[in-house]
Structure formats: C-alpha cells, structure tokens
N, C-alpha and C positions, 0 to 999 in steps of 0.2 A: 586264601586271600587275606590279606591284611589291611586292616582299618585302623580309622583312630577318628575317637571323639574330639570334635571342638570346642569342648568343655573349657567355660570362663577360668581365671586365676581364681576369684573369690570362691568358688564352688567348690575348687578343689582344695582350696585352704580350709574349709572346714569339713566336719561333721553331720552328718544328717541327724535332725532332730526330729529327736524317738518320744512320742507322747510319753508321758510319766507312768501312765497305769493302763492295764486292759483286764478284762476279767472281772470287772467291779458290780456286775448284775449281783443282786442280792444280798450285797454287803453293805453295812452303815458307812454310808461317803460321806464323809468329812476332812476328803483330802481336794476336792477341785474348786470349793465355794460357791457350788451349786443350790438351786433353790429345793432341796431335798423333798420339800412336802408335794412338789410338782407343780406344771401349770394348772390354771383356772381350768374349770367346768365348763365355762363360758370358751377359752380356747378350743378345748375335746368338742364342744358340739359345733363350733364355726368350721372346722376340719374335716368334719362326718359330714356335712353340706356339699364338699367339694364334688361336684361330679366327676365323670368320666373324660368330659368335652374339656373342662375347667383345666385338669391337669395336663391335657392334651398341648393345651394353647399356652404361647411364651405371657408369660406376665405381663400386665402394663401395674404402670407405677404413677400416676399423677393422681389418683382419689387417695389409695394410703399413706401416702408421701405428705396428703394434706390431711388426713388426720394424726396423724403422728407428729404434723407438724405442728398442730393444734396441741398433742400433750405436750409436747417441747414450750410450749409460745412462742413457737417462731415463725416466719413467712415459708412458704414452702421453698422458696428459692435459698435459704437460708440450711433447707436441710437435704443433705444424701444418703441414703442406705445402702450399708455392704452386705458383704456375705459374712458375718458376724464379727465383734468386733476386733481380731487380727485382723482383719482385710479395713477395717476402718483405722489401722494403723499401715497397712502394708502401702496404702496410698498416698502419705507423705513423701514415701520414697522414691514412687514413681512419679510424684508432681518437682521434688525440690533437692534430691539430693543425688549427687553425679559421683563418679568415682571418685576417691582420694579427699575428697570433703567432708566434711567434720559433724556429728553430731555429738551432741548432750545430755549426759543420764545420770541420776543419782540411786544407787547404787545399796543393799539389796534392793531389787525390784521385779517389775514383770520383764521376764524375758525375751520377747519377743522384741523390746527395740536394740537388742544387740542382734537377736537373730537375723531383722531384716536388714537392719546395718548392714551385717558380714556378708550376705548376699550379694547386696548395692555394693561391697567395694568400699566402702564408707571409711572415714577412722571414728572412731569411740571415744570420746572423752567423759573419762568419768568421775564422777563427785560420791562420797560416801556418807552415809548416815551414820549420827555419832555414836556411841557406845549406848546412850540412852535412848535411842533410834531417832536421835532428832534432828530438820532437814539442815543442813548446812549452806543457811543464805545467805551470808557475807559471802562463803567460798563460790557459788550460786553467782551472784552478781557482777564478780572476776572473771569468772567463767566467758560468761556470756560480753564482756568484751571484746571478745575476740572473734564472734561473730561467727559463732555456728549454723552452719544450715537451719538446724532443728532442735530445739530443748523438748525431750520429753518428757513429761514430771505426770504420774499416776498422783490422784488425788481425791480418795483415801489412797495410801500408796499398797501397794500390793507385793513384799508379804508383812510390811510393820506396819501398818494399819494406819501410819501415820496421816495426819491433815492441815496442810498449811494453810493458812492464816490469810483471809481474801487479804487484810490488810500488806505481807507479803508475799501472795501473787500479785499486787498492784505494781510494788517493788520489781521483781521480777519483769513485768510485762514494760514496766518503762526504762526496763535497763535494756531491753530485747528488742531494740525496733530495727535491726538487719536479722534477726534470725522470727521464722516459726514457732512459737509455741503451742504445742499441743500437750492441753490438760486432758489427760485419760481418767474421765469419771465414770467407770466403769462398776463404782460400788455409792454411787451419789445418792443412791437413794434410802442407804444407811446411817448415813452422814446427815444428812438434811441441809448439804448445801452445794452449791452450784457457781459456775461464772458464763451458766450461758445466756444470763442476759447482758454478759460482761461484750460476745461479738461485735454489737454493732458500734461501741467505742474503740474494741480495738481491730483495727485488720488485720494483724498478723495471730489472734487467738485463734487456733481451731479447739473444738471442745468433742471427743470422741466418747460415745456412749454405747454400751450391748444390752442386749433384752437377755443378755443369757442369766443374770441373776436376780434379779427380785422379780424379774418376771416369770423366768422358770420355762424358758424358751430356750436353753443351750443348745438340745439338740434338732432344734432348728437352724440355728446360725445366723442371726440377724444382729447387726449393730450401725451406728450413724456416724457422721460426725457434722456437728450445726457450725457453720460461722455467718459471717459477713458476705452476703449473694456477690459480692465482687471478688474475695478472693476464695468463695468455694466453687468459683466459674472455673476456676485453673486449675482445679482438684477435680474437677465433671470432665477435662479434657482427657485424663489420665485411667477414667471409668471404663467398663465393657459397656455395655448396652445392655445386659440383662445380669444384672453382679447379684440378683434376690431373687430367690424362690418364691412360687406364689403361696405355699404351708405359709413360710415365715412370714410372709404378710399380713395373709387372712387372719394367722394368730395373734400377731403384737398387736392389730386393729381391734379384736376383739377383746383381749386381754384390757386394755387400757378405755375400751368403753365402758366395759366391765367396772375395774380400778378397785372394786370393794376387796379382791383376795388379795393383788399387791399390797395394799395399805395396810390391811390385816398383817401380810405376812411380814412386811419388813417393820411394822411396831412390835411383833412377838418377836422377829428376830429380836432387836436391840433390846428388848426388857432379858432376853433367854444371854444374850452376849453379856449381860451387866453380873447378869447370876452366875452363869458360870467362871466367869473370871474371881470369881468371890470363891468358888465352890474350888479353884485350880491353887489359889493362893494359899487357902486352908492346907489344900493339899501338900504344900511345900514348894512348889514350880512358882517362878518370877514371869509374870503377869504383863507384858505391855496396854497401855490405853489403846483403843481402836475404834476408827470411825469407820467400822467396817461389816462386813458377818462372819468375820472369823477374828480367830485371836492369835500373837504370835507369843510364845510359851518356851521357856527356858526351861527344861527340866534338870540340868545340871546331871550329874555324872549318872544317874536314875534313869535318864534317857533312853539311854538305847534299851536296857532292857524293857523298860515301860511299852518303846516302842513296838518289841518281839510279842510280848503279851497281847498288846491290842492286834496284832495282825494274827494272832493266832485264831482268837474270836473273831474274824473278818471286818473289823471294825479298820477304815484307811482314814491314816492324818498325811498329813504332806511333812515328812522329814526334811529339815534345812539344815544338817549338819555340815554338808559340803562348804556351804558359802557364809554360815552364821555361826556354828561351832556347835559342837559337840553338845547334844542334847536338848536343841533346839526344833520344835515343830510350829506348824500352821493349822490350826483347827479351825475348821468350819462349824458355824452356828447350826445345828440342824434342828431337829425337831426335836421337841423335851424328852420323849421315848426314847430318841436317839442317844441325845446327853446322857439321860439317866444310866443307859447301857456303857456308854464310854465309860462314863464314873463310874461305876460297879465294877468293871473289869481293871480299869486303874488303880483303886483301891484292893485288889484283891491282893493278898500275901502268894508271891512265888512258894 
C-alpha cells in the first residue's frame, strides 16, 4: 500500500534540531549556562511534599501565577507561564506571525528564534553584531521600518553577552510601534537590569523570562513572559490550558520565597565571571564584557586544540566556531572548583 505524508513546505525545508550535547552526567558543564551548583534546598524539600494524589491531578495555576507574579511586580493578569522558556518564545509565533511574514533578529544569537521562524513559514531578517560584538542600532531602527511582525532582541544577548542600553531600547521600542517586541531577559538577573516595568507604557513590549538559570530549575522547564494584561489576552488565546507542570511550580514558588540561594548565587556568579575573565586574558584569549554568566572567548588559532584538551578531561564549553570563527567559545560561569579545574586543564602543556 502506498502512502504519503501531508507534511508542511517549512518542515520539509529544513532540518531537525538535534540538542547540542547528551551524555553530560558527570562532567563539568560549562557549555548550556546552567545553574551548575543546583537548585535550592528549599526547591528539593517543596518536591518531596508532592503526594501521590498531587501528581495525579492536572495543575491549577491561579495562587502560583500570583506569587510569581508578586516576584515579577506585576499583576497576575500581566503574567503567563510556559513550558520553559522556548515555549515562552514559541508563543509569539502562534499569536502574531503567518506564513511568508517577516521577522527580526540580530545575529549571533539564541537560536531558537530562527528555529521557530523556519517552522511558521516565516522570512528572517537579520542584523549582525559588529566585529566588537556591538548591537547595531542605527541599522536596528531601519530595520524596523519596514514593519516586521516581531523583533526579537535577547538582552543580555546570548552568546556575546552583550546589553543594550534602556536608553536605546527606548529608541528601539519607539521606532517599533507596528511590530512586537519581545525582549528575552533570559540572563537578567546577571545583568541587574530589566524593562518589565517598561509593559505597561508600552503595549507592543512582551518581556520573556526562564527559571532555568539563576534559578537552577532547567530541568524542570518553566518560563514566562510579563506584558501589558491587554495585549497578553491575545497571547492566552494561543495557550493549552495546561502549558506547566505542577514540579515546575511548586519549585519556582519555593525557590523565590526562599530568594536567599538565588541572590547568593547570581552575586558569586558575577564576582567568579569578573575573575575569570581576568584569569582568560592572562591566559592569552580575547575576553568580551558580559552581562551574563558566561563569557564569550576568542582563543585564536589555540582554539581547537585547547578545545580537544578540555573534552578530553570531560570538562564541556560551547564551541562557536561555525558561526563566530575559528577559536571561538562560550563558557559558562560555574562554580570556583569548577573554574579552577578548567584553568588547570587549560594551562596544561600538550
């Protein structure tokens, strides 16, 4: 008998995407930007509470919805939760963007908003960061004449660490008043800074956030995205009814009543990120600034072998030579024990 699939054009125009790494149990992870030291205590014992009956039943979502929205400072109508934060980007595209319509990226970055693009059918217009990884806003503000669907701008950007300037995202947000912008502060609480109190000035801002890093909830999968309760009514119509697990609740709730290990960890982060970039420079390798928990690191023609060395010691960084050039990595901040061992193995004479 012969069949055939009614497989979309976009489907088939691309590739399936293959997660980066598997095998990573017991290894120093310093390739995903992960909260390495783990969640809180306070998470592990809200988890070991769950009963039997508890997991049985589909989750409700209006008491964590309002404490969560309470760490945000925002109204609860103001805030949604995904199934971590790709699904809190996968949702623009089911709210605003149709086949053959346009969206806005600046370029390296997180890839998932070409990914979901290519899905939707979408076109790609993209913007590049400069040789010094810096964002390009005059070319940014040309762009967005032309009235894309969606600009999506990572901020800290994710992998150059880069962090624009509220004064031009203001720029930005008032060149933009036919397109969506959605700022991915997915590393904000490295940075120390935010525009989601920016929402309820603008309605076309959505601000998308994950508990997967300073909270150290990734393998949970929970993330948000806050706006303006009038245009995140039209992003609710595009929801499941049940998009969050009730783990992932119970823990971001706890984790953030808790708040003493976050704060702990993302100020050790940024003191461990300041030192090791000091400790990489020494080393010889070209250093970018980051408002982030990782660094992005030029090692110049050193590279790839540095890179064999460390995987031989199980130690994973995120290689970016494909799309940044030759000898180029993404290091995640981890824990000092951890640093220590990368540097050791780094400096080791082949």
């Amino acid at each position: 008998m012969k069949t055939s699939l009614p497989v979309r054009p976009a489907i088939l125009a691309r590739q399936t995407y293959e997660a980066p790494a598997e095998g990573r149990r017991g290894k120093i992870r310093l390739d995903f930007n992960e909260n390495t030291a783990g969640c809180s205590a306070a998470v592990r014992k809200a988890l070991a509470r769950l009963s039997a009956k508890d997991i049985a039943t589909y989750p409700e979502y209006e008491v964590p919805t309002r404490e969560l929205a309470r760490r945000f400072r925002v109204h609860p109508d103001e805030l949604v939760l995904t199934n971590g934060g790709d699904d809190a980007l996968r949702v623009f595209f089911d709210t605003f963007v149709e086949p053959e319509s346009h969206i806005l990226i600046c370029e390296p970055t997180f890839p998932m908003y070409r990914y979901y693009a290519e899905i939707a059918g979408a076109k790609v217009d993209v913007l590049h960061y400069g040789s010094q990884m810096e964002f390009p806003l005059a070319k940014a503000l040309a762009a967005l004449k032309k009235r894309p669907r969606v600009f999506f701008l990572a901020n800290p950007n994710n992998p150059t660490g880069t962090l624009v300037s509220n004064k031009d995202l203001e720029k930005l947000l008032r060149a933009a008043t036919r397109t969506v912008v959605v700022l991915d502060e997915a590393y904000a609480e490295f940075s120390g800074a935010s525009v989601v109190p920016w929402v309820r000035k603008y309605p076309h801002l959505f601000v998308a956030r994950t508990f997967s890093k300073a909270s150290g909830l990734a393998g949970l999968r929970l993330g948000a995205v806050v706006a303006r309760r009038q245009s995140l009514a039209f992003v609710r119509r595009a929801m499941p009814p049940y998009p969050v697990n009730l783990a992932a609740l119970v823990a971001a709730v706890a984790a953030f009543k808790e708040g003493k290990t976050i704060a702990a960890y993302v100020s050790s982060t940024t003191r461990r990120r300041e030192w090791l970039a000091r400790q990489l420079t020494e080393f010889g390798a070209r250093v970018f600034p980051s408002a982030a928990n990782f660094l992005l690191v030029d090692f110049g023609e050193r590279g790839p072998s540095c890179f064999r060395k460390l995987a031989r010691h199980n130690i994973l960084i995120r290689e970016r030579g494909k799309d940044l050039g030759l000898g180029y990595a993404r290091i995640t901040i981890g824990t000092q024990a951890e640093l220590n061992a990368f540097l050791r193995v780094l400096r080791e004479q082949d």
